[in-house]
VMD Tcl script that draws the C-alpha trace (Angstrom):
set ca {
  {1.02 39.87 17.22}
  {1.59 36.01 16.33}
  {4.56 34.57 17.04}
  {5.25 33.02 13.33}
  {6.75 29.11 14.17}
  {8.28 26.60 12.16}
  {9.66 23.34 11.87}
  {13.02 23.15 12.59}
  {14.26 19.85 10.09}
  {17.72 18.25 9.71}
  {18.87 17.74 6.16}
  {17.54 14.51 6.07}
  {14.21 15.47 7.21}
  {14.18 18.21 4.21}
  {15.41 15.72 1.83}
  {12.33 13.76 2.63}
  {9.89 17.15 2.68}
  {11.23 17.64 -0.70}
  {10.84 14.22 -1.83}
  {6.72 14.59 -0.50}
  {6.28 17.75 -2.34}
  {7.44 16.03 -5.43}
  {5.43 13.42 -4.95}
  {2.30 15.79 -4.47}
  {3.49 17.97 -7.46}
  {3.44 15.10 -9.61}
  {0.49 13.78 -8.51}
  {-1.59 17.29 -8.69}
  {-0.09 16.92 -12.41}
  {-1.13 13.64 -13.33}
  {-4.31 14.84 -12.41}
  {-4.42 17.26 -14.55}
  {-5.52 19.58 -11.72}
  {-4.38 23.52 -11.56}
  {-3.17 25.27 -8.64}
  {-6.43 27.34 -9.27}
  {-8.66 23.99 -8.92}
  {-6.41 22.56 -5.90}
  {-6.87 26.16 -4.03}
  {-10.46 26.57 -4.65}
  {-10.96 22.61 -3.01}
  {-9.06 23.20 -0.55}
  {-9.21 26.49 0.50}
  {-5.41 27.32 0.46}
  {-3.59 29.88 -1.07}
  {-1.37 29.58 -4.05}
  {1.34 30.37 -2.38}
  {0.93 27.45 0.21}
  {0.14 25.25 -2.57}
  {3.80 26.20 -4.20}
  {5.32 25.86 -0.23}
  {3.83 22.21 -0.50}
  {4.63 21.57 -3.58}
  {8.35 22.55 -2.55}
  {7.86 20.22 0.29}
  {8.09 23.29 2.59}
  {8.67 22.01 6.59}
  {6.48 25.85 7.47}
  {3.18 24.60 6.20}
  {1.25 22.41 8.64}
  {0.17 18.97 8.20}
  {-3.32 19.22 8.03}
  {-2.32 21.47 4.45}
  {-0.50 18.75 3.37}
  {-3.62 16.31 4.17}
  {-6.01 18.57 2.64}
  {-4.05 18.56 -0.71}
  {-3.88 14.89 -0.35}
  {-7.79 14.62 0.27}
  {-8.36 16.28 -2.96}
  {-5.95 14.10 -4.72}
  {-7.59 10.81 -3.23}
  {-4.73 9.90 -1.15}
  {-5.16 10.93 2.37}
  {-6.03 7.66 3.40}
  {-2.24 6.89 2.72}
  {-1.15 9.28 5.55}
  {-2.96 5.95 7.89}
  {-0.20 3.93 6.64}
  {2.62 6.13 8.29}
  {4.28 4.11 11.23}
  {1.57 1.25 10.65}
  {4.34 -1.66 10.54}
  {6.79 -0.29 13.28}
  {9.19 -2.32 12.89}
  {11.55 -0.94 15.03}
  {9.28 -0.44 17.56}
  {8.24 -4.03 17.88}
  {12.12 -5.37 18.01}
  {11.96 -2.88 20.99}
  {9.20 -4.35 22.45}
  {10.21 -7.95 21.63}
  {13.81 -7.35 23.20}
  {11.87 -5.91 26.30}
  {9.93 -8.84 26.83}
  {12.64 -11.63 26.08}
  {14.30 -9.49 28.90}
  {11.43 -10.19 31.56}
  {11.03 -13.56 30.64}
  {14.81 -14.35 31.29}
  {14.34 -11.94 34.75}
}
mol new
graphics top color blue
foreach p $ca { graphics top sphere $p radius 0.5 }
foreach p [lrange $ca 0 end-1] q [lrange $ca 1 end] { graphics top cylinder $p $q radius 0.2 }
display resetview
């Protein structure tokens, strides 16, 4: 028997989830797309659909990403973490550090 995992997410973490799931609901409905049409494209179930359209943290990325392909907006998924900004102030304090060294 599978061992049934999920993602354990602080409340800020689900406050974003939710906030995606919105996002996805709305678009889905600007589309004019049904869950029906968004299942058959995808291959999901309804009742994944509704757990991503609640922004669910149990239903794994790539469902997220396949709703998003069929919306046209996977390729905004690239754009996570592309400007790191915090990431380069840690790399910029690291280096003034070896210069100074």
């Amino acid at each position: 028997m599978a061992i049934k995992r999920t993602a354990t997410l602080f409340p800020k973490q689900e406050k974003f989830m939710k906030q995606l799931g919105e996002n996805i609901h709305l678009a889905i409905k600007r589309r004019k797309l049904t869950q029906t049409q968004i299942s058959e494209r995808t291959g999901l179930s309804k009742p994944t659909l509704r757990k991503i359209e609640r922004g669910e943290g149990s239903v794994s990325i790539g469902h997220y990403i396949l709703v998003l392909s069929v919306l046209g907006l996977a390729e905004d998924m690239a754009k996570v973490a592309q400007d790191d900004e915090l990431g380069r102030k840690l790399q910029d304090i690291k280096l003034l550090k070896s210069r100074t060294l």
